[in-house]
Phi, psi and omega in degrees: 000320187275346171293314194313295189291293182327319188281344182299307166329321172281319163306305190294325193278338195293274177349301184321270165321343182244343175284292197316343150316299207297318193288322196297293187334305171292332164315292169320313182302297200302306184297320163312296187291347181244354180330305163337289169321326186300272165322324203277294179334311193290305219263000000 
């Protein structure tokens, strides 16, 4: 009972943690590839 409940824990937080991975990564890519755009908009 108490394995059962450790894993369950570990499963639900594990996801979690890997979509809010994915978002920060694609945030980085898209900023990295229009930063150019960025700039050239500001300066």
């Amino acid at each position: 009972m108490e394995f059962k409940r450790k894993f369950g824990r570990k499963k639900e937080s594990k996801p979690t943690k890997g979509i809010l991975l994915v978002i920060l990564l694609a945030a980085a890519i898209l900023l990295w590839y229009k930063a150019e755009d960025i700039m050239n908009a500001l300066f």
